[in-house]
N, C-alpha and C positions, 0 to 999 in steps of 0.2 A: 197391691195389685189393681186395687180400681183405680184410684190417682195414675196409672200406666196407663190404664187402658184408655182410661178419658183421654188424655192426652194424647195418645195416637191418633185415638178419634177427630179430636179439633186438627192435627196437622194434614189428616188426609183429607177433611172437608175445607181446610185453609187451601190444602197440593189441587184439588178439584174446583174452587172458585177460582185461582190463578189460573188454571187452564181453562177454565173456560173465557177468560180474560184472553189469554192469548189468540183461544179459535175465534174470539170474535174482534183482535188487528190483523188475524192471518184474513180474515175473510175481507176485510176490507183493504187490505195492500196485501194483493195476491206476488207481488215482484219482492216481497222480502223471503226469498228462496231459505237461507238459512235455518231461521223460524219456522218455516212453513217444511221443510225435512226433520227438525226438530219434535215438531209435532206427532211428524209421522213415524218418527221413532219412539216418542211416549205410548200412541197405540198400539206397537208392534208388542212393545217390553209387555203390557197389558194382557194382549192376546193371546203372551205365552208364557203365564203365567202358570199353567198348568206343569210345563214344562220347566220353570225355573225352581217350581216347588219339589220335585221330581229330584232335585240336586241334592249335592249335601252342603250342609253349614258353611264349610270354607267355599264352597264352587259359586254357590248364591251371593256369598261377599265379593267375590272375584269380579262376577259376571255383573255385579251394582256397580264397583266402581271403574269395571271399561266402561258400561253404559255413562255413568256420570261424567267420563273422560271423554266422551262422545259430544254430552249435552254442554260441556264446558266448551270443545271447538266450535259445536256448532254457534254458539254465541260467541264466541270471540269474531269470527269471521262476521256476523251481523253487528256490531260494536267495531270494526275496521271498518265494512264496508260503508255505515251509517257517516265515520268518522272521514272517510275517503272522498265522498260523492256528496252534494248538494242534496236536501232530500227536497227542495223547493224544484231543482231546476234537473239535477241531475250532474252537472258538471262537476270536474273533478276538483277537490278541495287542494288549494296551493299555497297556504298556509300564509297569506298578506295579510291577515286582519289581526296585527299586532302579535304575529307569532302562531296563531288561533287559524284551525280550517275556515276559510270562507262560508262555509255553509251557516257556520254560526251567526254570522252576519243578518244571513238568511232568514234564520231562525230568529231572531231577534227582530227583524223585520214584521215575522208572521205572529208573532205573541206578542210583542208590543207594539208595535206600529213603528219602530224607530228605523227611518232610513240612515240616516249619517250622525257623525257623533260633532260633537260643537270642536272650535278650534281645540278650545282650551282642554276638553276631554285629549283629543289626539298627542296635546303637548305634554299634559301629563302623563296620560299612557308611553311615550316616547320617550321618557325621562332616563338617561345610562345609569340612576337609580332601581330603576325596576328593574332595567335589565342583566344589572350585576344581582339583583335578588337583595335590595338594600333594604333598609328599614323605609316607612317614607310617612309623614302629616303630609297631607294638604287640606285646605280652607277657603272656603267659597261660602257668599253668602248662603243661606235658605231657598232653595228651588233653583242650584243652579247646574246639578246632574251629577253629585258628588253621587249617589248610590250605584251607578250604573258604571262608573271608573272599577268601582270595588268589584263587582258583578264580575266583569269581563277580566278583570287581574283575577276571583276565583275559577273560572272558566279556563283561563289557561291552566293555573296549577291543577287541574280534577281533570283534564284532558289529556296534556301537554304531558308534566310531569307526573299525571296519575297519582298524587297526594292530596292527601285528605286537608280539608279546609275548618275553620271556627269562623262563625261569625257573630261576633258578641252585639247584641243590641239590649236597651233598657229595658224596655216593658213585655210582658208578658204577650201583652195582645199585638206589638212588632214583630215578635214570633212571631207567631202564626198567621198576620199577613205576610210575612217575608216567606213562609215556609211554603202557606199556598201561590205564592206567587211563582215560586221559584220547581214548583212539583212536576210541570210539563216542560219546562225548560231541561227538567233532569233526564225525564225519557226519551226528548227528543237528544240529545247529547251525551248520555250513557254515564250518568252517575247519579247518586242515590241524595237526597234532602232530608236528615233526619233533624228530627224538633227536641229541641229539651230547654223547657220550659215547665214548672210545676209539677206536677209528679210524672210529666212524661221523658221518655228520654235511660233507655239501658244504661247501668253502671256495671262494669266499663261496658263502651260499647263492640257493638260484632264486630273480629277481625275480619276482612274482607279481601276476598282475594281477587275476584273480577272485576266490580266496581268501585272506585273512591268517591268517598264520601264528604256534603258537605253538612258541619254540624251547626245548626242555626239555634243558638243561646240565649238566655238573658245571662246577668253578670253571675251570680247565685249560680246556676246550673253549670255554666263554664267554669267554676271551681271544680266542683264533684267530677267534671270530666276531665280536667287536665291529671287532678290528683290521680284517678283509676288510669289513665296512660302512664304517667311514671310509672306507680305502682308494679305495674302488668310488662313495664321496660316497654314500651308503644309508643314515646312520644317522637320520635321518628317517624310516624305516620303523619305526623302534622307537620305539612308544608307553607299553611298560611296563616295566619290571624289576622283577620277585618275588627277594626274596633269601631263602630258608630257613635256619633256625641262624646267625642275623645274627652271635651270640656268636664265631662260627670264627674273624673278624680278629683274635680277643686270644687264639689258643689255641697261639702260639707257633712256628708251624711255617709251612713255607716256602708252604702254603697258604695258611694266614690273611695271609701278607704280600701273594701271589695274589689275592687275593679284596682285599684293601686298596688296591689299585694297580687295578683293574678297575672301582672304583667310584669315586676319584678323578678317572679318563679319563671316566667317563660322567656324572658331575656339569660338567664343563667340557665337554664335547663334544657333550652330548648334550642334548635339552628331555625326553626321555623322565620318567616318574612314577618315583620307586623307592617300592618297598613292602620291607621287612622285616620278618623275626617273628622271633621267638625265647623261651626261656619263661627264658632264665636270661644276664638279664644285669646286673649289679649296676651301673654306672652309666650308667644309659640317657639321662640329660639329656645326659654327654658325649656319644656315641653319635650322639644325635640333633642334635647340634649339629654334629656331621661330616655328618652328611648331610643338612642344612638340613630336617629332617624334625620335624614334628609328633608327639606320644606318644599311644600309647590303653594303658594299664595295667587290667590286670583279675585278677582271683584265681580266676575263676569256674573249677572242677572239673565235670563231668556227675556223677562220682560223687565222696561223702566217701573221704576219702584219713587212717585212721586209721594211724599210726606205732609202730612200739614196737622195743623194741631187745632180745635173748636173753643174758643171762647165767647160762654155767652150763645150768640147767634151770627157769630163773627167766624167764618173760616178762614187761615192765614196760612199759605204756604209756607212749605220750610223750605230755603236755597240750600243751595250746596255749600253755602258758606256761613250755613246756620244760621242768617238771618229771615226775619220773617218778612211777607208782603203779604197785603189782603189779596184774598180769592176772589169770596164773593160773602154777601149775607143770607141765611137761610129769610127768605121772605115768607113761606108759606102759611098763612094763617091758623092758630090752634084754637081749639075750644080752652074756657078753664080750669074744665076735668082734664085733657092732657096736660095743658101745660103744670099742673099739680101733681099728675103720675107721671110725666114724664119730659122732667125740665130740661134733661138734657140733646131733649131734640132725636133721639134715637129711633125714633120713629120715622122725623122727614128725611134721615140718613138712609134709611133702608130702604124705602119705600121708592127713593128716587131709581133706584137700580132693579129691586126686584120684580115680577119673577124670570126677564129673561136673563141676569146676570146675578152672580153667587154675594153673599153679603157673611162674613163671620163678625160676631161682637163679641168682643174679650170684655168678660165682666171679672169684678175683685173677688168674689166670693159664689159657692154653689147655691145660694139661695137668691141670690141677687141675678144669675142666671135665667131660674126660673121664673122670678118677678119682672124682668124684663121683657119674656117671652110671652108671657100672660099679658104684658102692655100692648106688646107688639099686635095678639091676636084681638084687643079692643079699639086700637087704633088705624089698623092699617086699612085699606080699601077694601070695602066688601067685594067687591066683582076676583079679587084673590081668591076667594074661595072656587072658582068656576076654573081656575089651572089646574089642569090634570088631575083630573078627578077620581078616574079610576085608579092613577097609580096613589094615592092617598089614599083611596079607600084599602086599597091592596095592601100598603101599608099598615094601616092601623088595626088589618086581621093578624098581618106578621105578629104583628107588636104584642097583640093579645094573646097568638099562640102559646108561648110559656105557660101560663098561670089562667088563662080563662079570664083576664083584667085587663087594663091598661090604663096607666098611669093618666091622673084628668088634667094635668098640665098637656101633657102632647096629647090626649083629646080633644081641649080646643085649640091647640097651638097647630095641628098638621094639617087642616083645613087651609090653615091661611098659608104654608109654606115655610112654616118656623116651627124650631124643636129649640132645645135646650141640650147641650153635651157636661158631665162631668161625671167621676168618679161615684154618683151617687145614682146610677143607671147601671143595670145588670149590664153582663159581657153582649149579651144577647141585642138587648135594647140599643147599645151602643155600636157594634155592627151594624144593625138593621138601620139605624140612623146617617151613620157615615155612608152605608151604600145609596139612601134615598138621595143625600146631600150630593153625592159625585153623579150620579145620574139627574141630577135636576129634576126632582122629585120635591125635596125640600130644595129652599132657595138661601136661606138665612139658619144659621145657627146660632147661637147664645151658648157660649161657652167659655171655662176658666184656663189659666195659660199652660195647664199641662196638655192641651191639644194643642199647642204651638211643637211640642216637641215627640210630639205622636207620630200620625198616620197622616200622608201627605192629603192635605186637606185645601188645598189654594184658592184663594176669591180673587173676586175682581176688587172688591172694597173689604178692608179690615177695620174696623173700628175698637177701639179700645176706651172701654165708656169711663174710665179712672184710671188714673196714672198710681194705682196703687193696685197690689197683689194681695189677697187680706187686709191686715195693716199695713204691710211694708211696702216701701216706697220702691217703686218701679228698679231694676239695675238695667245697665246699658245692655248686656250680655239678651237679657231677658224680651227687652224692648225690640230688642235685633231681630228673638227669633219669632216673635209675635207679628209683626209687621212684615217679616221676611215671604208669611204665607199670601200679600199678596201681588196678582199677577198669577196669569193662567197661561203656560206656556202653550203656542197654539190656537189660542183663543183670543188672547186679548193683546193690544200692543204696548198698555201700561195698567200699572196696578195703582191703588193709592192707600195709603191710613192716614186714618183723624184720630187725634189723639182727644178726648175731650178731658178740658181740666176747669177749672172755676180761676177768677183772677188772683184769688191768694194765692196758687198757686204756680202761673207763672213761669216767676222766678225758677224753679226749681225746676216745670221742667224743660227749659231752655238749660239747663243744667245736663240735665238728662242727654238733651239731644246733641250736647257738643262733648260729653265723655267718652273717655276710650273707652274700649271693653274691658272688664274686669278683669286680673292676672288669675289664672290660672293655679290657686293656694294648695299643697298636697291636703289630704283629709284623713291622714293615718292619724292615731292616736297611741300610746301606749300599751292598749290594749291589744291593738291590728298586728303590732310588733311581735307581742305575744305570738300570734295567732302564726305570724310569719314563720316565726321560732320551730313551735311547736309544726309546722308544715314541711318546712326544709329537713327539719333535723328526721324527724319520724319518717320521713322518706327517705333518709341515708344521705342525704344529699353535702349536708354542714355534719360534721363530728367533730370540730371545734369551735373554739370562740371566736380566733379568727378567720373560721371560715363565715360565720357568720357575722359579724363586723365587715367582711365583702358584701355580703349581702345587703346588711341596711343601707352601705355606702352606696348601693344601685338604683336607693329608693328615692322617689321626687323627695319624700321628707328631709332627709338628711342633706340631699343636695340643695333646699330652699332653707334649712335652721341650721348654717354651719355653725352655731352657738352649742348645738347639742353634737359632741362628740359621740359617735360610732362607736367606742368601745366602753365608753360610759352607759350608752344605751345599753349593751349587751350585758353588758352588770348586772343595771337592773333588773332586768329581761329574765335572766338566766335566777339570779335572787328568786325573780318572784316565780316563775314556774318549779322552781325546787319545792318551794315551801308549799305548792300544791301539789307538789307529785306527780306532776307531769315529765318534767326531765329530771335524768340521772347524770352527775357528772362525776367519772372515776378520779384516782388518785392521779392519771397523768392528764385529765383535762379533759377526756375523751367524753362527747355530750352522746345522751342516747335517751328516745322516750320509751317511760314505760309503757305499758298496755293501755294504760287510761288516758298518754298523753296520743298513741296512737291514735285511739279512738276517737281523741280529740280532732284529729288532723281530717281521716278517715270522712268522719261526719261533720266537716266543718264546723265544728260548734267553739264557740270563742272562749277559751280557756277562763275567762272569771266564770262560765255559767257550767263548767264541767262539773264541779263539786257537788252543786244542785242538781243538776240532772243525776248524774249517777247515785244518790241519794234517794230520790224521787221512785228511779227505776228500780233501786233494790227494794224500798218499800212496795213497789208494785207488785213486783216479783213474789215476795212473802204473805200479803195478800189482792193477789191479783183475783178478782171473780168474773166468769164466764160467762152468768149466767144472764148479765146484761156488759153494752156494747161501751157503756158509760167512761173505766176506770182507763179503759184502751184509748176513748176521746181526750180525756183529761190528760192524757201522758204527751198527746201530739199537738193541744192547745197552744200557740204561741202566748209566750210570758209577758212578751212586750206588746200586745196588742191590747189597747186599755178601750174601754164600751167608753161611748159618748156620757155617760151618766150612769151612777148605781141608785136606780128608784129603791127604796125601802119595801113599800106595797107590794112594787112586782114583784121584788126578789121575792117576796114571801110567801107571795100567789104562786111563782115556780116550784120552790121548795115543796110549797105541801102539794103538786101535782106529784112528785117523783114518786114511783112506785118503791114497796119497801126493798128492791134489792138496789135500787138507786140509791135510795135514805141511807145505805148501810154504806158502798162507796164514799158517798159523800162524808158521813162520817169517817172513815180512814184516812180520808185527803183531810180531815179538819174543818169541813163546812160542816157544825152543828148546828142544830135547833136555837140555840141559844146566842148563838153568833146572829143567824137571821134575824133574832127576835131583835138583839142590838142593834142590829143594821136599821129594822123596822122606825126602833124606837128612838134615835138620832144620838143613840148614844154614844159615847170616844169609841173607836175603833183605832189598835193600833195599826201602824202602816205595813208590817207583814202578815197583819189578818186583811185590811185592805185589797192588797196585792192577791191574794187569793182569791177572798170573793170575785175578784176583778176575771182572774184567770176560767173558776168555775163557771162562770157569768155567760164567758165567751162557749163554754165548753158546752153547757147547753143550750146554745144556738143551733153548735154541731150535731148536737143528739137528736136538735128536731129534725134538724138536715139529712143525717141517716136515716131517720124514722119517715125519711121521703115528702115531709113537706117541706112547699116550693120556696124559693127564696123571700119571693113577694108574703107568704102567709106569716115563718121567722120574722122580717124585719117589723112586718104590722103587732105582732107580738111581742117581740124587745125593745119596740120604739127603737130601731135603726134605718141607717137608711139601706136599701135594697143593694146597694151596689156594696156596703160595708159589710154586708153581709157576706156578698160572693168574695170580697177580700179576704175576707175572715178564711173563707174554703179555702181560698188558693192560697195563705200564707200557713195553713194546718197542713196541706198536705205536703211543702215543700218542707216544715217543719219535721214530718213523720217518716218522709227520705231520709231525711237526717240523722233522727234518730235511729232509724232503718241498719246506716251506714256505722254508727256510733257504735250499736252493739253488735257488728255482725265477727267480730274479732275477740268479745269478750265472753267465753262460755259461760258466764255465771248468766247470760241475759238470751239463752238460746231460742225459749219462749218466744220471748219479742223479736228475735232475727227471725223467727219462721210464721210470727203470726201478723206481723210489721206490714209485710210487701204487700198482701192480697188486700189487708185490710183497708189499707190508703188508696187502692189502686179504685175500688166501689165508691170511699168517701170522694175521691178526686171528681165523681163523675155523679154521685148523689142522684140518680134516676132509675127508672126500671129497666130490668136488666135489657130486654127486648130493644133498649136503646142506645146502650154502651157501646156498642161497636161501632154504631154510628158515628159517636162522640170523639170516637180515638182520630178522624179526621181534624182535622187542624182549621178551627176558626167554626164549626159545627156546635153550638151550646144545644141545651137540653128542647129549645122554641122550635130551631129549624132541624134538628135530629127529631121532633114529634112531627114534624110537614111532614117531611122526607118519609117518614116510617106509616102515615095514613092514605100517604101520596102513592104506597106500593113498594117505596124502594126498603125493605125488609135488612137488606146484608148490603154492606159495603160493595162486591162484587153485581148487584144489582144498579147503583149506581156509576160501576167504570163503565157498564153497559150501554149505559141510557148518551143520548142524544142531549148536550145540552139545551136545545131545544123545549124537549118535552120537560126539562127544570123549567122554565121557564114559564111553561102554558099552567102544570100544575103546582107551583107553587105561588103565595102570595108576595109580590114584590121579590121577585127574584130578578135581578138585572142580568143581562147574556154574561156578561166578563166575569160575574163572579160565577152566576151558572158552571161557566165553559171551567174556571179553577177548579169548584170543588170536581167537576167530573175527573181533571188530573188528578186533584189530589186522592183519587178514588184509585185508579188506575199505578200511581204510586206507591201507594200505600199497598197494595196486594204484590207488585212487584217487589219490596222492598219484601213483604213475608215471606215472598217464595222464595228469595233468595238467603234469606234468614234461615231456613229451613233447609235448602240445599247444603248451605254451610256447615250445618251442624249435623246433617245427614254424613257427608264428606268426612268432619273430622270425626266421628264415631266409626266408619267402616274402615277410614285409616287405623285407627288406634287398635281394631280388632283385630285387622290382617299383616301380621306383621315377618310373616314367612312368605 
């Protein structure tokens, strides 16, 4: 009864903040008539509340759903009219802009600045592939407006066709700039932006009956969603699939085999469109011959992309015909202390251009990152310090907001207009950095090559201070998209990179610079197959062999290793899932999974590691203890997440911290006293007591994390780095969906299906509660959810409120454009509840009244 009643509680103070949301667009666009009768019907139903109580049971359900039959037309007719009429001009919408009301145009105009689209956009949006609804790649260097094709092809399907869209992107944090980018664009055009990235993101999500939706993914989450639409029979709701960085199925890694296997099920499964881009793929005919897909190839740059490469003190152009010609010599006199910190001129590189023009340096390593930035802020000009001062200062509070700190590399680095970017800087810090960097705030970054394939980041100079990535030698593919970032559409009329290399080497990379792009390798393995197996079949979809022998035959792999036959795969496939009880195959061949292969499927979890888990959890289960948070962290630990180092000491210092209902935990998992004391004392340890320690290791990072110290306090305590930290979070909780999803089919593990959901949703967000709601905004971490929440904005609905403006004066370093987003995404986010909420209102009164 109390679990009921809180929850009514939260949806009538959730039904009260949307309405207040709305009285205050009706107040400010008093011409949107619809809404504004709308309204005046939510007071009426209010007023006569006396009278509706007065009814009896069935009359009150009656008189809910004319009223809700009311609140449906009157938004449908605002949702026409919006779609009818320019809301910039007024004029009536006559559908020329590639099929798409003109308003949108409009509207695209007013949120992004964009008047007209480049030839070559027009040609590809014109293609009698898109218009038959084909499959279709196309490939354009780095910066040359490939996201905005995809855009306006989602746009029609979510308007047009009113189908729901995916749009798979890599990283985590492309979410949730793709999500708030995309949040005002949705209200103004009348369809919803849901994010599923990390533990956020409904399974399956809300069926919807007003608006379509578009679902913005990493690869990981657009698993768990495509599976719960078959499941549910809903994947007819999916009208399009956008794939970004189409190139990732051949980048070797157990994503690209993700991402390979994801687009296989929806080529078979699914009528939806696929769309891919990418700027570097070397053979795109095979490519597109996997995904029965059409090509549009273009070279088109907004700005020229002039190349040259640094020897010594020697600059030399690169031609077009890959030969070199001197530039010029850097003459500028060094002292002996740079030239010893810093021989490779990195300094007179940056220095020429900044601070009224952007400079990125691609360094091989995160440490060398930072070592460069440190150079930068001993070498460059003092009178740098005296540029924008107050937005540095402004800065450097942001920065410290989290944790009360802030890291003393970007304390002397942001004076002078240089930071450092890599994986080893919270969410938090790395936002806050890319925003200073786009606003010309910072001028220079120092960063490693996974911000070549991030967050559009463009300079006017890119410098690349080693033709090597770690150890390994630069690839064309790579070089492409590093270089690709410069040139500032709009700003500049050419971009350049220097590649610096020492004369040994040369040779090698003139090598570099006249190689094609890499081919495009599948990245399945044996195992993925499994996975595939176990996917199809448990979804009903394959109940034979050969029905699944069609299936691998649709995969890049089998199309790129005609050496491995299709049905010999399945052999073994089918072999080795038997022998772990995953599928059942009858006397006439009929394939079926059992429960545990379901759950395999269910939970994405890759069929070698199902035996272990389900092991794991049945030991949980039999002794699981409550009384600490601990044996729950340990079960949602990732297995393959190995710590930079197992110190002996520390471990042993952690151990004896744990309280004795920890001790006793820990002992059920097999972390003993004696084990520690080995570890301590550099004795043999085998490799599956290793592996554990390894696992446990990770687990009580998590435990301090729950226990609400901040990331920055963990990493200074486990000797990690801060940013591995927050990886750690965000791969535990995607892990704990998983399992979430693993056991919600198996009644022996009901426990964990009901104790799973809440508990990951706190761990996901690791802060006090008074802040968590803030957090569920997209691109919001725990630094600017503490601004926001001292700054007065309390609840999310205080926020759709506010004037981007007022973000601005009272927060530190808040730039207008991301201001003005999060305010959509504020304003989205509560429209999105209330209509969650409608929904589920709707199908409840339906189901009641059924006379």
């Amino acid at each position: 009864m109390y679990k009921r009643k809180r929850r009514k509680t939260t949806q009538i103070k959730m039904a009260d903040d949307s309405m207040d949301l709305f009285d205050t667009t009706l107040n400010d666009n008093p011409q949107r008539t619809p809404l504004r009768s709308l309204s005046k019907n939510v007071t009426l139903a209010l007023n006569t509340q006396d009278t509706v109580l007065s009814m009896s049971i069935l009359d009150q359900v009656k008189e809910r759903l004319r009223y809700n039959q009311k609140v449906h037309e009157a938004t449908q007719i605002f949702v026409e009219e919006s779609q009818n009429a320019s809301l910039l001009g007024g004029a009536a919408c006559d559908g020329d802009f590639f099929g798409l009301p003109s308003n949108v145009k409009d509207i695209l105009f007013k949120e992004r600045g964009i008047g007209s689209l480049y030839d070559w956009q027009k040609e590809c949006l014109s293609l009698p592939a898109v218009e038959r609804r084909q499959n279709l790649i196309y490939s354009l260097p780095t910066s040359g407006g490939k996201t905005l094709v995809a855009e306006i092809l989602a746009f029609k399907e979510l308007i047009v066709h009113r189908r729901n869209v995916l749009f798979i992107l890599p990283y985590v944090s492309i979410v949730q700039e793709k999500v708030r980018a995309l949040a005002n664009l949705g209200i103004e055009l009348g369809f919803l932006v849901e994010e599923y990235a990390g533990s956020i993101g409904k399974i399956p999500p809300v069926k919807r009956k007003k608006r379509p939706s578009i679902y913005v993914a990493t690869i990981e989450k657009a698993h768990f969603l495509i599976n719960a639409l078959v499941r549910t029979q809903r994947l007819e709701e999916l009208g399009l699939v956008i794939i970004d960085e189409l190139h990732m199925i051949g980048d070797g890694s157990q994503r690209g085999a993700g991402l390979e296997v994801l687009l296989v099920k929806l080529k078979k499964m699914s009528n939806a469109q696929l769309i891919g881009m990418s700027a570097t793929i070397g053979n795109i005919n095979e490519v597109a011959g996997f995904l029965n897909a059409e090509i549009y190839l273009g070279s088109f740059r907004p700005v020229e992309l002039i190349e040259h490469i640094l020897v010594e003190r020697t600059v030399l152009e690169v031609t077009k015909s890959f030969e070199l010609r001197l530039k010029r010599k850097l003459t500028r006199p060094t002292s002996e202390e740079q030239e010893k910190c810093d021989p490779d001129h990195v300094t007179i590189l940056v220095e020429e251009l900044i601070p009224t023009s952007s400079v990125l340096v691609f360094c091989p390593t995160r440490k060398n990152c930072e070592s460069v930035a440190l150079n930068l802020s001993r070498f460059l000009k003092p009178e740098l310090r005296d540029f924008r001062v107050e937005n540095k200062i402004g800065l450097l509070k942001a920065l410290s907001a989290e944790a009360g700190r802030i890291c003393p590399v970007l304390r002397k680095t942001i004076p002078f207009g240089v930071a450092y970017h890599h994986s080893g800087l919270t969410n938090d810090e790395r936002k806050l950095v890319e925003e200073a960097y786009i606003v010309g705030t910072l001028s220079c970054l120092c960063c490693t090559s996974t911000l070549a394939a991030g967050v559009n980041l463009p300079a006017k100079r890119v410098i690349l201070k080693s033709p090597y990535v770690g150890v390994e030698f630069l690839t064309s593919a790579r070089y492409k998209q590093m270089i690709g970032r410069a040139g500032r559409a709009g700003l500049d009329s050419s971009g350049e990179s220097i590649l610096i290399c020492k004369a040994s080497t040369r040779s090698s990379v003139m090598k570099l610079l006249r190689s094609p792009i890499e081919h495009c390798r599948s990245s399945v393995t044996l195992e993925t197959l499994e996975a595939l197996a176990i996917s199809v079949v448990g979804m009903g979809v394959v109940t034979s062999t050969a029905g699944l022998e069609d299936i691998y035959r649709e995969s890049l792999f089998c199309q790129q290793n005609s050496e491995r036959d299709a049905s010999e795969l399945v052999h073994e496939v089918i072999q080795s899932l038997e022998a772990e009880k995953l599928i059942f195959v009858d006397e006439k061949g009929k394939l079926t999974a059992s429960p545990l292969g379901r759950a395999s499927f269910k939970g994405v979890v890759e069929p070698h590691r199902v035996t272990s888990l389900h092991r794991d959890l049945r030991m949980a289960m039999a002794h699981l203890s409550l009384t600490t948070h601990l044996h729950l962290i340990y079960l949602i630990s990732p297995s393959d997440m190995e710590p930079s180092r197992l110190d002996g000491m520390l471990y042993m210092d952690l151990y004896n911290e744990l309280t004795e209902e920890d001790r006793q935990v820990a002992e059920t998992i097999g972390i003993t006293e004696n084990l520690v004391v080995r570890l301590r004392l550099n004795k043999p340890i085998k490799d599956h007591e290793r592996k554990l320690l390894s696992k446990f290791y990770v687990t009580l990072q998590l435990n301090a994390l729950w226990k609400k110290q901040n990331v920055w306090q963990v990493a200074d305590r486990f000797e990690e780095h801060r940013g591995s930290v927050q990886n750690l979070l965000s791969m535990a909780t995607v892990n704990a969906m998983s399992i979430s999803q693993f056991c919600s089919d198996l009644p022996e593990f009901w426990a964990l299906r009901d104790l799973l959901p809440s508990f990951v949703n706190e761990l996901s967000h690791c802060s006090s509660m008074e802040l968590m709601k803030l957090m569920e905004l997209p691109a919001v971490k725990r630094g600017r959810a503490r601004q926001l929440y001292t700054a007065g904005y309390r609840k999310v609905s205080d926020i759709a409120k506010a004037d981007p403006k007022e973000l601005v004066e009272k927060l530190d370093h808040m730039p207008c454009n991301v201001a003005a987003q999060i305010v959509a995404a504020a304003k989205h986010y509560l429209l999105k509840k209330a209509e969650d909420l409608q929904e589920e209102a709707d199908q409840v009164l339906q189901s009641f009244i059924t006379v």
